[in-house]
N, C-alpha and C positions, 0 to 999 in steps of 0.2 A: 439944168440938165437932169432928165430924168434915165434912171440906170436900172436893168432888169436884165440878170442873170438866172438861169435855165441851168440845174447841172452848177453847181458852183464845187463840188467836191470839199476841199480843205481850204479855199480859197487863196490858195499861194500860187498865183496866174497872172494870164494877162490881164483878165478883166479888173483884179484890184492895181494891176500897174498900170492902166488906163486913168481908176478910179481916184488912185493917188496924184496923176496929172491933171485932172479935168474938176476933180472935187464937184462930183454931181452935188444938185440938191436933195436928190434922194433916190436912192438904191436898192431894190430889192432883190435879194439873194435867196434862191429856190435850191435846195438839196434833200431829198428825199431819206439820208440816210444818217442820223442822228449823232452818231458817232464823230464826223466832223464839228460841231456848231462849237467845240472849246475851240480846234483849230484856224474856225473862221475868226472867231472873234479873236483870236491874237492876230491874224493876218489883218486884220481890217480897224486893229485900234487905233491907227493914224489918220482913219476915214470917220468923215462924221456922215450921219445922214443915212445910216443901212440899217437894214431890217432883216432879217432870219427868216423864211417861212419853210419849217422841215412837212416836206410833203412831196408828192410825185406829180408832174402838170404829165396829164394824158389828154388824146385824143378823144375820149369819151367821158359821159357822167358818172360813172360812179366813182363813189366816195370814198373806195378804200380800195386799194392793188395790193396785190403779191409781188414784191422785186425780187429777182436775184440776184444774188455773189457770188465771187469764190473764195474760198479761205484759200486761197494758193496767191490773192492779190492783193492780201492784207501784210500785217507787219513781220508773218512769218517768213516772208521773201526780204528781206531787209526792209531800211527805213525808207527807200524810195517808194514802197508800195502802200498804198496807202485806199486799197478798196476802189479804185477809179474806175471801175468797169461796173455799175449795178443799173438793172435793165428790167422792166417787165417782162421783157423776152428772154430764157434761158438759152433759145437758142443763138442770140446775140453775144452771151460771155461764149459761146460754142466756137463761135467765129473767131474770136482773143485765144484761142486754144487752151481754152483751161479746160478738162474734164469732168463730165459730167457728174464724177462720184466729188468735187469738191465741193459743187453749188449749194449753198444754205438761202435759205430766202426768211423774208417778213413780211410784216405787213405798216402800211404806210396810208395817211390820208391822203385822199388823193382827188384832184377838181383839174380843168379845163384852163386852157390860159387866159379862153376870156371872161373866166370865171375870180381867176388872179385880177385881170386887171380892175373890174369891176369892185372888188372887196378891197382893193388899194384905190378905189376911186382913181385912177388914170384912164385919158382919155386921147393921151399927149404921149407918147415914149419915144425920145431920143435917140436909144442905144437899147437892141434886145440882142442877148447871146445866147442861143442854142447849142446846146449841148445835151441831148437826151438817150445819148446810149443806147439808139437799133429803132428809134420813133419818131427823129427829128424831122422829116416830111409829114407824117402822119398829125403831130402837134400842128405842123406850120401850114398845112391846107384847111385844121380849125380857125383858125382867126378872122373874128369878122374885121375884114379892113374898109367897111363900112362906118364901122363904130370907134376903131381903135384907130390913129393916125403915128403909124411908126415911122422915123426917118432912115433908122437904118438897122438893120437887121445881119449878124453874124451867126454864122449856121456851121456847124461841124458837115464836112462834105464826105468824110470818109468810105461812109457806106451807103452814100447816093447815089442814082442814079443823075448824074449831072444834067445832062438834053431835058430830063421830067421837070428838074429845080429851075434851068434857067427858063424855061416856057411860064413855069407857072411864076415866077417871081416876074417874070417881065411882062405875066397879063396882070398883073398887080398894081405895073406902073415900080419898079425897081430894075434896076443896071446892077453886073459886078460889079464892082472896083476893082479888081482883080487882085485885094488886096487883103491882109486881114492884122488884126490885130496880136494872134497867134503866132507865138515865132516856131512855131511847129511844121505852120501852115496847112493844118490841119482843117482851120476854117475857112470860110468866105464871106467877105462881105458885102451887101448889096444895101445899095442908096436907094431910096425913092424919089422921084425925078419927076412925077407929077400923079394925079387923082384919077381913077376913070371914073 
């Protein structure tokens, strides 16, 4: 089983409490914002088979973005806050109601997902979680699914338009399940059910 997380944050989630059940063969974990990667590797030292790639999967080619933050969603808010909101889009932490005199930004490498899949040589993905923080359409109308054979796909729904996600997931040849892995229920997830 192949595992490709989008957005992994600090990786103290669902997707490693999946990972921990299913023990993929191999796991790549995508977070843009470096300051996590001690966190991930202690959440993920009971997992074998994962891989780090600290960079931003955008909609477009270029190679390097600007993300935002807020220092108001860091550890100065207590220890639950842990940076979870960083976005290309500043006006997407706008939306989280942080204010605009907090946002600090960086700079991130940053490639395409079919640009990911291809430098991890996959051609097969099992399980991919979206999480991109105000771009999670914009990523998932890149993909060729021509080339890439995904079975099942979890997408953050929050700030979608739903009617748009489920036309285009289901000219793809994917269903919801109405179901997600997320006890938040934050996300959705959709099976592939056959090729067009």
């Amino acid at each position: 089983m192949i595992v490709v997380q989008i957005g992994t944050n600090n990786g103290n989630d669902h997707v490693r409490d999946f990972c921990l059940r299913n023990k993929p063969s191999q796991i790549i974990l995508v977070e843009p914002f470096s300051i996590h990667v001690d966190e991930i590797n202690k959440n993920y030292k009971d997992i074998d088979n994962f891989q780090i790639e600290i960079l931003a999967i955008t909609p477009d080619n270029e190679k390097e973005k600007i993300l935002y933050y807020s220092i108001m969603d860091g550890p100065v808010r207590g220890p639950e806050c842990s940076y979870q909101v960083t976005s290309i889009k500043p006006e997407h932490l706008l939306k989280h109601d942080y204010n605009s005199n907090t946002l600090r930004e960086f700079k991130v490498q940053s490639m395409t997902l079919n640009e990911l899949f291809l430098k991890h040589n996959l051609r097969q993905i099992d399980y991919l979680f979206l999480d991109i923080e105000g771009i999670d359409f914009e990523v998932l109308e890149t993909i060729d699914f021509d080339k890439f054979d995904i079975k099942n796909i979890q997408i953050e729904i929050l700030h979608l338009d739903k009617n748009l996600l489920y036309n285009f997931m289901t000219s793809k040849g994917y269903i919801s399940t109405k179901t997600s892995f997320d006890k938040h229920r934050f996300d959705e997830l959709f099976t592939k059910i056959h090729d067009f």
